[in-house]
C-alpha positions as CSV (number, residue, x, y, z in Angstrom):
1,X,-26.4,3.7,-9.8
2,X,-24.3,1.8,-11.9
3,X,-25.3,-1.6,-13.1
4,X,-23.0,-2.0,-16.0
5,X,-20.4,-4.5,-15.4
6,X,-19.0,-4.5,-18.7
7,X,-16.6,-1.6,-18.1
8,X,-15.2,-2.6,-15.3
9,X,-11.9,-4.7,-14.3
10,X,-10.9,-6.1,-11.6
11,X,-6.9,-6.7,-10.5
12,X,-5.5,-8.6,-7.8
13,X,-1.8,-8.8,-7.5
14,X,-0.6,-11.5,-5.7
15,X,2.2,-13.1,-4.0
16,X,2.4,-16.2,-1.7
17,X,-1.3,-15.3,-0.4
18,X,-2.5,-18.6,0.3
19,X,-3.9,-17.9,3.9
20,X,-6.0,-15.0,2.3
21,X,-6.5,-15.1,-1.3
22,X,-10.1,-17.2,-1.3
23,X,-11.4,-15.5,1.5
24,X,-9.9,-11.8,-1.0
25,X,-12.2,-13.2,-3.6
26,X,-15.7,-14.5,-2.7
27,X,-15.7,-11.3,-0.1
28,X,-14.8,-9.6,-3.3
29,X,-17.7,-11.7,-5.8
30,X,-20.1,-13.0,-3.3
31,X,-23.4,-10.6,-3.5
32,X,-21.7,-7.9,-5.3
33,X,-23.4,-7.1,-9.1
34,X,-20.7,-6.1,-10.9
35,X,-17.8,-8.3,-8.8
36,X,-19.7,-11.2,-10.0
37,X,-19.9,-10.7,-13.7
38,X,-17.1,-8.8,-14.4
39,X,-13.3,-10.2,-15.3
40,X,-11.7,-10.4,-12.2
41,X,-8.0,-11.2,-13.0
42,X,-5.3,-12.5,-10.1
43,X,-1.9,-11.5,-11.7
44,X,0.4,-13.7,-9.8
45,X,4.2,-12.8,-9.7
46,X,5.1,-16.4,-9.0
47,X,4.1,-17.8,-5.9
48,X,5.7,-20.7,-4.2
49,X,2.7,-22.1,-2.6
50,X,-0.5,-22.9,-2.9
51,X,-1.9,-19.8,-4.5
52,X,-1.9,-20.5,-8.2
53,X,-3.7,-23.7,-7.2
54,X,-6.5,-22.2,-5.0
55,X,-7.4,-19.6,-7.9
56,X,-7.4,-22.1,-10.3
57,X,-10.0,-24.1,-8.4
58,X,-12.4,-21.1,-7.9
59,X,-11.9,-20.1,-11.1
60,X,-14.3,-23.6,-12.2
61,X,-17.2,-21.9,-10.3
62,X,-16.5,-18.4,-10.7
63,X,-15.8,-18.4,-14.1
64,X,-15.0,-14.5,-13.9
65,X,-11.7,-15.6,-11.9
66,X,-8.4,-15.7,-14.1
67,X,-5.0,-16.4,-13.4
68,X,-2.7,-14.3,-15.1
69,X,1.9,-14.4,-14.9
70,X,3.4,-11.5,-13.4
71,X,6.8,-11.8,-14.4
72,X,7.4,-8.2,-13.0
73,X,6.3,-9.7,-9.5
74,X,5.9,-6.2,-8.0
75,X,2.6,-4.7,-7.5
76,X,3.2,-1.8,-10.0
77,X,4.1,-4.3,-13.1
78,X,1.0,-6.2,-11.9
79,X,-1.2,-3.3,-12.2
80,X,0.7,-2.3,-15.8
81,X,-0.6,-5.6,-17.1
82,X,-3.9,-3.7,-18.1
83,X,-1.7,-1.1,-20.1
84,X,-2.2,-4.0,-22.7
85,X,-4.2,-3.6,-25.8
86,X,-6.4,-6.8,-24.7
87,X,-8.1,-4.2,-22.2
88,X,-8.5,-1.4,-24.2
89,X,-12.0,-1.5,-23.8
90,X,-12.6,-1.1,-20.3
91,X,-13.1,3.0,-18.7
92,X,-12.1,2.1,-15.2
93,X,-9.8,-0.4,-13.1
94,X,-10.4,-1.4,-9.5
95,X,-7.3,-2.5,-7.6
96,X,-7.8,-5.1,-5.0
97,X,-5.3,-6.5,-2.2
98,X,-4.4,-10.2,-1.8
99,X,-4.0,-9.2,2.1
100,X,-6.8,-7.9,3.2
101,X,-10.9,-8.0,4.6
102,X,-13.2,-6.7,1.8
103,X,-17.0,-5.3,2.9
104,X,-20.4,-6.5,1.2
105,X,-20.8,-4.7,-2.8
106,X,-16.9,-2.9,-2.3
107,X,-16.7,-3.0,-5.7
108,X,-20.6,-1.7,-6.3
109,X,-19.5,0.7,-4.2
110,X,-16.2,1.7,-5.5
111,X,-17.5,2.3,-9.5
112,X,-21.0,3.8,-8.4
113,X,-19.4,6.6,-6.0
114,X,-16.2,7.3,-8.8
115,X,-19.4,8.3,-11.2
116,X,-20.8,10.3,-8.7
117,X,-17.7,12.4,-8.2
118,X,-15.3,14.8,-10.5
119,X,-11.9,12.8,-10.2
120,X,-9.9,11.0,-11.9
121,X,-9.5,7.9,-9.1
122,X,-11.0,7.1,-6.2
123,X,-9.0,6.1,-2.6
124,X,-10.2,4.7,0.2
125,X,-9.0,4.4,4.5
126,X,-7.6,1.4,5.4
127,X,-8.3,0.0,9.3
128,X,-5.4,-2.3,10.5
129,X,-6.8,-5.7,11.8
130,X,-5.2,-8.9,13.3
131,X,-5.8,-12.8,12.8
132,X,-2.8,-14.2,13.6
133,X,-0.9,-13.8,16.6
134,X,0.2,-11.2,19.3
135,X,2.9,-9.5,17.1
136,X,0.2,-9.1,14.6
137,X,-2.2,-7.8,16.7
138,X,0.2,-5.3,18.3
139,X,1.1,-4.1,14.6
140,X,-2.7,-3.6,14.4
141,X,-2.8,-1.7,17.4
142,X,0.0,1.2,16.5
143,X,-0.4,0.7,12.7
144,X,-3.5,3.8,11.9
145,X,-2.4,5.7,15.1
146,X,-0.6,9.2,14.9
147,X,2.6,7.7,16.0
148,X,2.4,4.8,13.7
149,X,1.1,6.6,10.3
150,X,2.0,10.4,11.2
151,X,-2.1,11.0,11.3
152,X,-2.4,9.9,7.2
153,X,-5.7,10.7,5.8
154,X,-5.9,7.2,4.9
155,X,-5.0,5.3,7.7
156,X,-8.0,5.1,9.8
157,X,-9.2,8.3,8.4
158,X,-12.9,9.3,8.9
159,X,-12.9,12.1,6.5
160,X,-14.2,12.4,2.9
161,X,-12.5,14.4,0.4
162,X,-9.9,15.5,-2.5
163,X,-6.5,14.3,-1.2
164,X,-3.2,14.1,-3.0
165,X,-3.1,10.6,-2.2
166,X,-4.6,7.5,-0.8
167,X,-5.0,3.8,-0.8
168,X,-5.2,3.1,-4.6
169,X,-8.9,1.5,-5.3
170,X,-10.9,2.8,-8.4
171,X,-9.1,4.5,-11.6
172,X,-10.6,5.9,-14.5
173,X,-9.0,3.5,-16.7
174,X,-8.4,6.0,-20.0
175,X,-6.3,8.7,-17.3
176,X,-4.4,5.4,-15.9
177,X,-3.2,4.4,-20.1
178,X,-2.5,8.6,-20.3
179,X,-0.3,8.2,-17.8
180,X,1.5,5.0,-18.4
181,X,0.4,3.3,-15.2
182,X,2.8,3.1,-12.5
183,X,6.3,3.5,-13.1
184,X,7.9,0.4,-12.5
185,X,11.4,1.0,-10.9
186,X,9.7,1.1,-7.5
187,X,9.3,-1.2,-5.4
188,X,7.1,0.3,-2.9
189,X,5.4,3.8,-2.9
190,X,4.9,3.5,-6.9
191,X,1.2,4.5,-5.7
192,X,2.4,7.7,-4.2
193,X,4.2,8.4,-7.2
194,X,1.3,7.9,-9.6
195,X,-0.5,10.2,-7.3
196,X,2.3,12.5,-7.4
197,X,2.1,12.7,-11.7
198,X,-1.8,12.7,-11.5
199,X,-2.3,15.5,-10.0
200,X,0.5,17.7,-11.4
201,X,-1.2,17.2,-14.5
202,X,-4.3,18.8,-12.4
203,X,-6.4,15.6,-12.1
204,X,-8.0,14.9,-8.6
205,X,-8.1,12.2,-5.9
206,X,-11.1,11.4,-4.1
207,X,-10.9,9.9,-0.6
208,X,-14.4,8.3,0.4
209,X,-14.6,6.9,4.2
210,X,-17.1,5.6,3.7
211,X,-15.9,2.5,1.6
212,X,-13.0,1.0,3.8
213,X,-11.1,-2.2,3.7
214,X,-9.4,-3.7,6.9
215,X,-5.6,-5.1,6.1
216,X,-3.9,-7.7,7.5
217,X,-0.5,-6.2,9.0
218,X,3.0,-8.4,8.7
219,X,2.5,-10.6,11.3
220,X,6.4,-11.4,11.8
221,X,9.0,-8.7,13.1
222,X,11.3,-9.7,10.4
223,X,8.4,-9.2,7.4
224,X,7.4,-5.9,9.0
225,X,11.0,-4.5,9.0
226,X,11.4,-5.6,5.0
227,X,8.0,-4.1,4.3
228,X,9.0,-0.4,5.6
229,X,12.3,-0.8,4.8
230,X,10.7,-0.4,1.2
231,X,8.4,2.1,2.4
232,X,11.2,4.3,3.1
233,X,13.1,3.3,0.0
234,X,9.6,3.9,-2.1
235,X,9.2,7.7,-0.7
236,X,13.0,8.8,-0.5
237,X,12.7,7.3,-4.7
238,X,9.7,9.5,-5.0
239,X,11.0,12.9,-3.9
240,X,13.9,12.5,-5.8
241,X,12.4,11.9,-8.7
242,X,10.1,15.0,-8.5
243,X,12.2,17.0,-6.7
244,X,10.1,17.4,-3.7
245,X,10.4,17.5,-0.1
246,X,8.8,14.4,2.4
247,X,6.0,15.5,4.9
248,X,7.0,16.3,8.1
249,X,5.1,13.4,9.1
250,X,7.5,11.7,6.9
251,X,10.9,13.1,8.2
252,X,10.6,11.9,12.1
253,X,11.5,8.7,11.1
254,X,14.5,9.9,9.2
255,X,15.4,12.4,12.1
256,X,15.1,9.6,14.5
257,X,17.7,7.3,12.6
258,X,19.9,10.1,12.7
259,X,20.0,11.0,15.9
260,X,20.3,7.2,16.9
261,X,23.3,7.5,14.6
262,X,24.6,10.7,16.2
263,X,24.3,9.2,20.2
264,X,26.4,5.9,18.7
265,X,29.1,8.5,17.8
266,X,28.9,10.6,21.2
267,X,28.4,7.8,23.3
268,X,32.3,7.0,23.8
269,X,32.7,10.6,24.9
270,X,29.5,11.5,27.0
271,X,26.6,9.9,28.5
272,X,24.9,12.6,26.7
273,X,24.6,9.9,24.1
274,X,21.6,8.0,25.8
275,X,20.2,10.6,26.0
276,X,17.8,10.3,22.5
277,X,18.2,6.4,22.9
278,X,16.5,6.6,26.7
279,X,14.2,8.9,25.9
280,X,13.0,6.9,22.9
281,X,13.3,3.7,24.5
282,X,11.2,5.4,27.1
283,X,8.2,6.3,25.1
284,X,8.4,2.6,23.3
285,X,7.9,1.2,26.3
286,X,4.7,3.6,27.9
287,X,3.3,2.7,23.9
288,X,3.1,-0.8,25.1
289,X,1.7,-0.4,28.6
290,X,-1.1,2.1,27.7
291,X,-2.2,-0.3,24.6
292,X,-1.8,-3.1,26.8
293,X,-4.1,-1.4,28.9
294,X,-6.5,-0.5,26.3
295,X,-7.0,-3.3,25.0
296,X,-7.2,-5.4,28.1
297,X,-4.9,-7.7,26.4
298,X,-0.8,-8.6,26.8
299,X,-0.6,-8.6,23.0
300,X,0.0,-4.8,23.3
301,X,3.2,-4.9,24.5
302,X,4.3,-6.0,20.9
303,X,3.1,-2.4,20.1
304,X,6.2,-0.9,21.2
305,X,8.5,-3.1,19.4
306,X,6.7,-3.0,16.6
307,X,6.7,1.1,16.2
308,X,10.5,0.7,17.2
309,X,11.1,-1.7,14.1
310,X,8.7,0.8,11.7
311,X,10.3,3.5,12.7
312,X,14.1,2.9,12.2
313,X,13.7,0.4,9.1
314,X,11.3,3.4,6.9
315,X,14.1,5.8,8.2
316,X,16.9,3.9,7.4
317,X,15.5,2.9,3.8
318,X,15.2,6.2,3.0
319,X,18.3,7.4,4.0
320,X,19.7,4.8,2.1
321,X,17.8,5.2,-1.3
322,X,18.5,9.2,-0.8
323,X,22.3,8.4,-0.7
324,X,22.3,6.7,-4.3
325,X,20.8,9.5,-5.7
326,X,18.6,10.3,-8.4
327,X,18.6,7.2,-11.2
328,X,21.3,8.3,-14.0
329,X,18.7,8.2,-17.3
330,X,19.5,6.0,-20.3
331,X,21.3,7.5,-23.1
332,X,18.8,8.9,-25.7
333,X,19.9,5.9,-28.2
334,X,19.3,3.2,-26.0
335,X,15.5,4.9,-25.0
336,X,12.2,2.8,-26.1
337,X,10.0,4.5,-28.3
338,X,6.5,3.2,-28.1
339,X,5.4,2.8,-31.2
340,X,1.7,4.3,-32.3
Protein backbone atom coordinates (compact mmCIF):
# COMPACT_ATOMS: atom_id res chain seq x y z
CA UNK A 1 0.00 0.00 0.00
CA UNK A 2 1.05 3.35 -0.61
CA UNK A 3 1.25 5.87 2.07
CA UNK A 4 3.45 8.44 0.51
CA UNK A 5 1.71 11.52 -0.48
CA UNK A 6 4.53 13.36 -1.46
CA UNK A 7 4.59 12.16 -5.10
CA UNK A 8 1.41 12.69 -5.86
CA UNK A 9 -0.69 15.59 -7.57
CA UNK A 10 -3.88 16.23 -7.73
CA UNK A 11 -5.68 18.39 -10.87
CA UNK A 12 -9.04 19.62 -11.21
CA UNK A 13 -9.97 21.58 -14.22
CA UNK A 14 -12.68 23.67 -13.92
CA UNK A 15 -15.24 25.71 -15.51
CA UNK A 16 -18.41 27.43 -14.06
CA UNK A 17 -18.76 24.32 -11.49
CA UNK A 18 -20.34 26.11 -8.72
CA UNK A 19 -23.19 23.54 -8.14
CA UNK A 20 -20.49 20.76 -7.80
CA UNK A 21 -17.03 21.93 -7.21
CA UNK A 22 -17.22 21.70 -3.05
CA UNK A 23 -19.07 18.72 -2.97
CA UNK A 24 -15.77 17.48 -6.04
CA UNK A 25 -13.40 18.33 -3.27
CA UNK A 26 -14.16 17.23 0.31
CA UNK A 27 -15.51 13.84 -1.48
CA UNK A 28 -12.12 14.01 -2.99
CA UNK A 29 -10.00 15.12 0.73
CA UNK A 30 -12.37 13.99 3.31
CA UNK A 31 -10.93 10.48 4.78
CA UNK A 32 -8.64 9.95 2.03
CA UNK A 33 -4.60 9.73 3.21
CA UNK A 34 -3.02 11.01 0.46
CA UNK A 35 -6.14 13.42 -0.89
CA UNK A 36 -5.68 15.15 2.31
CA UNK A 37 -2.00 15.95 2.38
CA UNK A 38 -1.18 16.20 -1.02
CA UNK A 39 -1.33 19.56 -3.43
CA UNK A 40 -4.52 19.44 -4.82
CA UNK A 41 -4.62 22.21 -7.41
CA UNK A 42 -8.20 23.62 -9.21
CA UNK A 43 -6.85 25.14 -12.55
CA UNK A 44 -9.69 27.37 -13.31
CA UNK A 45 -10.07 28.54 -17.02
CA UNK A 46 -12.04 31.57 -15.99
CA UNK A 47 -15.27 31.08 -14.52
CA UNK A 48 -18.02 33.54 -14.33
CA UNK A 49 -19.55 32.50 -11.14
CA UNK A 50 -18.98 31.68 -8.01
CA UNK A 51 -16.26 29.05 -8.38
CA UNK A 52 -13.04 30.87 -7.88
CA UNK A 53 -14.77 32.12 -4.65
CA UNK A 54 -15.88 28.70 -3.23
CA UNK A 55 -12.23 27.26 -3.69
CA UNK A 56 -10.78 30.09 -2.25
CA UNK A 57 -12.78 29.65 0.88
CA UNK A 58 -11.91 25.96 1.32
CA UNK A 59 -8.68 26.55 0.53
CA UNK A 60 -8.41 28.40 4.39
CA UNK A 61 -9.20 24.98 5.90
CA UNK A 62 -7.78 22.68 3.42
CA UNK A 63 -4.74 24.30 3.00
CA UNK A 64 -3.79 21.54 0.22
CA UNK A 65 -6.50 23.37 -2.10
CA UNK A 66 -4.97 25.96 -4.71
CA UNK A 67 -6.45 28.00 -7.22
CA UNK A 68 -4.50 28.11 -10.15
CA UNK A 69 -5.38 30.46 -14.00
CA UNK A 70 -6.07 28.42 -16.92
CA UNK A 71 -5.76 30.74 -19.57
CA UNK A 72 -6.01 27.81 -22.04
CA UNK A 73 -9.55 27.12 -20.49
CA UNK A 74 -9.82 23.69 -22.05
CA UNK A 75 -9.26 20.62 -20.12
CA UNK A 76 -6.08 19.62 -22.06
CA UNK A 77 -4.20 23.08 -21.34
CA UNK A 78 -5.39 22.49 -17.77
CA UNK A 79 -3.83 19.21 -17.45
CA UNK A 80 -0.43 20.73 -19.41
CA UNK A 81 -0.11 23.09 -16.47
CA UNK A 82 1.90 20.29 -14.71
CA UNK A 83 4.31 20.05 -17.80
CA UNK A 84 5.87 23.02 -15.79
CA UNK A 85 9.23 22.80 -14.07
CA UNK A 86 7.49 23.77 -10.66
CA UNK A 87 6.27 19.97 -10.71
CA UNK A 88 9.10 18.26 -11.71
CA UNK A 89 9.21 16.45 -8.69
CA UNK A 90 6.17 14.51 -8.59
CA UNK A 91 6.11 10.54 -10.40
CA UNK A 92 2.32 10.50 -10.92
CA UNK A 93 -0.79 12.90 -11.68
CA UNK A 94 -4.40 12.07 -10.80
CA UNK A 95 -7.01 13.89 -12.92
CA UNK A 96 -10.11 14.74 -11.24
CA UNK A 97 -13.59 16.16 -12.76
CA UNK A 98 -15.34 19.25 -11.55
CA UNK A 99 -18.73 17.35 -12.59
CA UNK A 100 -18.85 14.52 -11.00
CA UNK A 101 -19.55 11.99 -7.54
CA UNK A 102 -16.23 10.77 -6.16
CA UNK A 103 -16.16 7.33 -3.74
CA UNK A 104 -14.47 7.14 -0.19
CA UNK A 105 -10.12 6.94 -0.52
CA UNK A 106 -10.56 7.39 -4.82
CA UNK A 107 -7.45 8.81 -4.77
CA UNK A 108 -5.91 5.97 -2.20
CA UNK A 109 -7.26 3.90 -4.46
CA UNK A 110 -6.14 5.25 -7.74
CA UNK A 111 -2.06 5.50 -6.76
CA UNK A 112 -2.07 2.19 -4.70
CA UNK A 113 -3.66 0.02 -7.65
CA UNK A 114 -1.27 2.07 -10.60
CA UNK A 115 1.74 0.49 -8.26
CA UNK A 116 0.25 -2.71 -8.32
CA UNK A 117 -0.03 -2.88 -12.03
CA UNK A 118 2.51 -2.71 -15.24
CA UNK A 119 1.11 0.40 -17.06
CA UNK A 120 1.78 3.50 -17.70
CA UNK A 121 -1.86 5.12 -16.60
CA UNK A 122 -4.64 3.98 -15.02
CA UNK A 123 -8.60 4.48 -16.29
CA UNK A 124 -11.51 4.00 -14.67
CA UNK A 125 -15.78 3.29 -15.79
CA UNK A 126 -17.78 6.07 -15.35
CA UNK A 127 -21.75 5.45 -14.21
CA UNK A 128 -24.13 8.28 -15.44
CA UNK A 129 -26.17 9.81 -12.54
CA UNK A 130 -28.82 12.51 -12.22
CA UNK A 131 -29.64 15.48 -9.66
CA UNK A 132 -31.26 17.74 -11.51
CA UNK A 133 -34.21 17.38 -13.40
CA UNK A 134 -36.05 14.95 -15.90
CA UNK A 135 -33.91 15.83 -18.97
CA UNK A 136 -30.99 14.95 -16.79
CA UNK A 137 -32.14 12.01 -15.55
CA UNK A 138 -33.24 10.72 -19.01
CA UNK A 139 -29.50 11.56 -20.20
CA UNK A 140 -28.55 9.22 -17.24
CA UNK A 141 -30.69 6.65 -18.34
CA UNK A 142 -29.43 6.16 -22.14
CA UNK A 143 -25.97 7.70 -21.42
CA UNK A 144 -23.69 4.00 -20.40
CA UNK A 145 -26.26 1.87 -22.51
CA UNK A 146 -25.15 0.16 -25.89
CA UNK A 147 -27.17 2.57 -27.80
CA UNK A 148 -25.99 5.54 -26.06
CA UNK A 149 -21.97 4.68 -25.73
CA UNK A 150 -21.81 1.87 -28.47
CA UNK A 151 -21.01 -0.77 -25.38
CA UNK A 152 -17.51 1.42 -24.32
CA UNK A 153 -15.46 -0.36 -21.94
CA UNK A 154 -15.68 2.59 -19.80
CA UNK A 155 -19.06 3.58 -19.73
CA UNK A 156 -20.66 1.39 -17.14
CA UNK A 157 -18.13 -1.23 -17.84
CA UNK A 158 -17.67 -4.10 -15.27
CA UNK A 159 -14.53 -5.40 -16.65
CA UNK A 160 -10.85 -5.03 -15.52
CA UNK A 161 -8.13 -4.90 -17.91
CA UNK A 162 -5.53 -3.36 -20.53
CA UNK A 163 -7.60 -1.10 -22.87
CA UNK A 164 -6.53 1.38 -25.46
CA UNK A 165 -8.38 3.81 -23.71
CA UNK A 166 -10.53 5.01 -20.81
CA UNK A 167 -11.58 7.68 -18.54
CA UNK A 168 -8.22 9.48 -17.80
CA UNK A 169 -7.53 9.11 -13.83
CA UNK A 170 -3.96 8.16 -12.69
CA UNK A 171 -0.73 8.88 -14.98
CA UNK A 172 2.72 8.06 -14.29
CA UNK A 173 3.77 11.51 -14.24
CA UNK A 174 7.55 11.07 -15.95
CA UNK A 175 5.56 9.13 -19.31
CA UNK A 176 2.92 12.16 -19.21
CA UNK A 177 6.31 15.01 -19.50
CA UNK A 178 7.76 12.20 -22.31
CA UNK A 179 5.01 12.70 -24.06
CA UNK A 180 4.19 16.36 -23.89
CA UNK A 181 0.87 15.97 -22.20
CA UNK A 182 -2.09 16.44 -24.20
CA UNK A 183 -2.00 18.13 -27.40
CA UNK A 184 -3.81 21.12 -27.08
CA UNK A 185 -5.67 21.91 -30.44
CA UNK A 186 -8.48 19.75 -29.16
CA UNK A 187 -11.13 20.63 -27.74
CA UNK A 188 -12.65 17.39 -26.78
CA UNK A 189 -11.24 13.81 -27.18
CA UNK A 190 -7.60 15.20 -26.45
CA UNK A 191 -7.73 12.05 -23.94
CA UNK A 192 -8.32 9.70 -26.74
CA UNK A 193 -5.55 11.14 -28.43
CA UNK A 194 -3.04 10.88 -25.65
CA UNK A 195 -4.14 7.30 -25.50
CA UNK A 196 -3.75 6.97 -29.07
CA UNK A 197 0.40 8.23 -28.77
CA UNK A 198 0.77 6.18 -25.52
CA UNK A 199 0.33 3.21 -26.63
CA UNK A 200 1.98 3.39 -30.11
CA UNK A 201 4.95 4.06 -28.31
CA UNK A 202 3.97 0.48 -26.54
CA UNK A 203 2.98 1.83 -23.15
CA UNK A 204 -0.26 0.27 -21.57
CA UNK A 205 -3.68 1.32 -20.14
CA UNK A 206 -5.18 -0.25 -17.26
CA UNK A 207 -8.94 -0.20 -16.80
CA UNK A 208 -9.87 -1.06 -13.00
CA UNK A 209 -13.84 -1.40 -12.35
CA UNK A 210 -13.37 -1.45 -9.45
CA UNK A 211 -12.64 2.31 -8.78
CA UNK A 212 -15.60 4.15 -10.54
CA UNK A 213 -16.82 7.67 -10.45
CA UNK A 214 -20.61 8.59 -11.21
CA UNK A 215 -20.85 11.90 -13.65
CA UNK A 216 -23.28 14.32 -13.77
CA UNK A 217 -24.68 14.35 -17.52
CA UNK A 218 -25.65 17.98 -19.21
CA UNK A 219 -28.71 18.54 -17.75
CA UNK A 220 -30.06 20.97 -20.67
CA UNK A 221 -30.81 19.69 -24.32
CA UNK A 222 -28.98 22.62 -25.64
CA UNK A 223 -25.54 21.80 -23.30
CA UNK A 224 -25.82 18.11 -24.30
CA UNK A 225 -25.88 18.96 -28.12
CA UNK A 226 -22.62 21.38 -27.66
CA UNK A 227 -20.89 18.71 -25.57
CA UNK A 228 -21.09 15.93 -28.42
CA UNK A 229 -20.95 18.19 -31.03
CA UNK A 230 -17.22 18.34 -29.68
CA UNK A 231 -17.21 14.76 -29.12
CA UNK A 232 -17.62 14.20 -32.68
CA UNK A 233 -15.27 17.10 -33.60
CA UNK A 234 -12.63 15.57 -30.92
CA UNK A 235 -12.59 11.92 -32.66
CA UNK A 236 -13.03 12.93 -36.39
CA UNK A 237 -9.56 15.42 -35.24
CA UNK A 238 -8.07 12.32 -33.76
CA UNK A 239 -8.26 9.91 -36.80
CA UNK A 240 -7.05 12.32 -38.95
CA UNK A 241 -4.27 13.15 -37.21
CA UNK A 242 -3.12 9.47 -36.89
CA UNK A 243 -4.49 8.22 -39.83
CA UNK A 244 -6.79 5.86 -38.47
CA UNK A 245 -10.25 4.63 -38.93
CA UNK A 246 -13.31 5.39 -36.01
CA UNK A 247 -14.84 2.20 -34.32
CA UNK A 248 -17.72 0.95 -35.71
CA UNK A 249 -19.32 1.92 -32.66
CA UNK A 250 -18.21 5.23 -33.66
CA UNK A 251 -19.43 5.34 -37.36
CA UNK A 252 -23.40 4.77 -36.65
CA UNK A 253 -23.67 8.17 -35.65
CA UNK A 254 -21.98 9.39 -38.78
CA UNK A 255 -24.03 6.85 -40.98
CA UNK A 256 -27.08 8.07 -39.27
CA UNK A 257 -26.50 11.88 -40.22
CA UNK A 258 -25.98 10.77 -43.59
CA UNK A 259 -28.73 8.94 -44.27
CA UNK A 260 -30.94 11.75 -42.56
CA UNK A 261 -29.18 13.85 -45.17
CA UNK A 262 -29.78 11.49 -48.02
CA UNK A 263 -33.97 10.99 -47.15
CA UNK A 264 -33.97 15.21 -47.15
CA UNK A 265 -32.70 14.89 -50.74
CA UNK A 266 -35.16 11.94 -51.85
CA UNK A 267 -37.97 13.08 -50.02
CA UNK A 268 -39.24 15.54 -52.90
CA UNK A 269 -39.18 12.65 -55.21
CA UNK A 270 -40.39 9.44 -53.08
CA UNK A 271 -41.89 8.71 -49.85
CA UNK A 272 -39.06 6.38 -49.70
CA UNK A 273 -37.46 9.31 -47.95
CA UNK A 274 -39.18 8.60 -44.52
CA UNK A 275 -38.34 5.78 -44.69
CA UNK A 276 -34.74 6.02 -42.33
CA UNK A 277 -36.44 9.11 -40.63
CA UNK A 278 -39.67 6.79 -39.47
CA UNK A 279 -37.80 4.06 -38.70
CA UNK A 280 -35.52 6.05 -36.51
CA UNK A 281 -38.08 8.22 -35.12
CA UNK A 282 -39.63 4.79 -34.36
CA UNK A 283 -37.00 3.30 -32.26
CA UNK A 284 -36.54 6.99 -30.30
CA UNK A 285 -39.79 6.75 -29.30
CA UNK A 286 -39.94 2.62 -27.99
CA UNK A 287 -36.28 4.06 -26.07
CA UNK A 288 -38.52 6.22 -24.13
CA UNK A 289 -41.48 3.97 -23.34
CA UNK A 290 -39.43 0.90 -22.27
CA UNK A 291 -37.13 3.38 -19.91
CA UNK A 292 -40.17 4.94 -18.80
CA UNK A 293 -41.21 1.68 -17.92
CA UNK A 294 -38.09 0.66 -16.24
CA UNK A 295 -37.73 3.10 -14.29
CA UNK A 296 -41.25 3.51 -13.14
CA UNK A 297 -40.75 7.05 -13.78
CA UNK A 298 -42.01 9.76 -16.77
CA UNK A 299 -38.59 11.21 -16.72
CA UNK A 300 -37.73 8.45 -19.33
CA UNK A 301 -39.36 9.74 -22.03
CA UNK A 302 -36.53 12.43 -22.15
CA UNK A 303 -34.40 9.31 -23.02
CA UNK A 304 -35.37 9.26 -26.51
CA UNK A 305 -34.79 12.88 -27.17
CA UNK A 306 -31.90 12.84 -25.59
CA UNK A 307 -30.14 9.80 -27.79
CA UNK A 308 -31.79 11.69 -30.77
CA UNK A 309 -29.82 14.96 -29.94
CA UNK A 310 -26.37 12.62 -29.10
CA UNK A 311 -26.65 11.02 -31.94
CA UNK A 312 -26.94 13.60 -34.84
CA UNK A 313 -24.84 16.39 -33.01
CA UNK A 314 -21.40 13.61 -32.44
CA UNK A 315 -22.29 12.70 -36.13
CA UNK A 316 -22.57 15.93 -37.49
CA UNK A 317 -19.31 17.31 -35.57
CA UNK A 318 -17.44 14.83 -37.10
CA UNK A 319 -18.55 15.12 -40.34
CA UNK A 320 -17.75 18.57 -40.08
CA UNK A 321 -14.23 18.48 -38.47
CA UNK A 322 -13.44 15.53 -41.28
CA UNK A 323 -14.43 18.08 -44.06
CA UNK A 324 -11.59 20.65 -42.96
CA UNK A 325 -9.17 18.22 -43.16
CA UNK A 326 -6.06 17.41 -41.55
CA UNK A 327 -4.42 20.85 -39.83
CA UNK A 328 -1.89 22.38 -42.51
CA UNK A 329 1.53 22.29 -40.14
CA UNK A 330 3.56 25.44 -39.54
CA UNK A 331 6.38 26.28 -41.72
CA UNK A 332 9.66 24.76 -40.21
CA UNK A 333 10.83 28.55 -39.44
CA UNK A 334 7.97 29.56 -37.58
CA UNK A 335 8.23 25.97 -35.33
CA UNK A 336 9.04 26.32 -31.41
CA UNK A 337 12.03 24.62 -30.34
CA UNK A 338 11.93 23.72 -26.67
CA UNK A 339 14.89 24.64 -25.44
CA UNK A 340 16.99 21.91 -23.02
Amino acid sequence: MVTNSAHCLILIPTLNEERYIAETLIQLIDGDPIASTCPVLVADGGSTDQTRQIVATLSQTHPNIRLIDNPGRTQAAAMNLLLSPEFDGYDIFIRCDAHAAYPPRFVSNLVDRLSDVDAASLVIPMDAIADDGCFQKGVAWIADTKLGAGGSAHRGGTRSGYVDHGHHAAFRAQIFRQLGGYDTTFIANEDAEYDRRLTQRGERIWLESSIRIGYYPRASAKRLWRQYLNYGQGRAQTCLKHGMCPKLRQLIPVVHVVLLALSLLVLPFSPLGLLWPGAYLLLLVMVSLSISVSKRSACGLAAGPALGIMHLSWGLGFLLRLARGRPVPPPESTKTVKQT
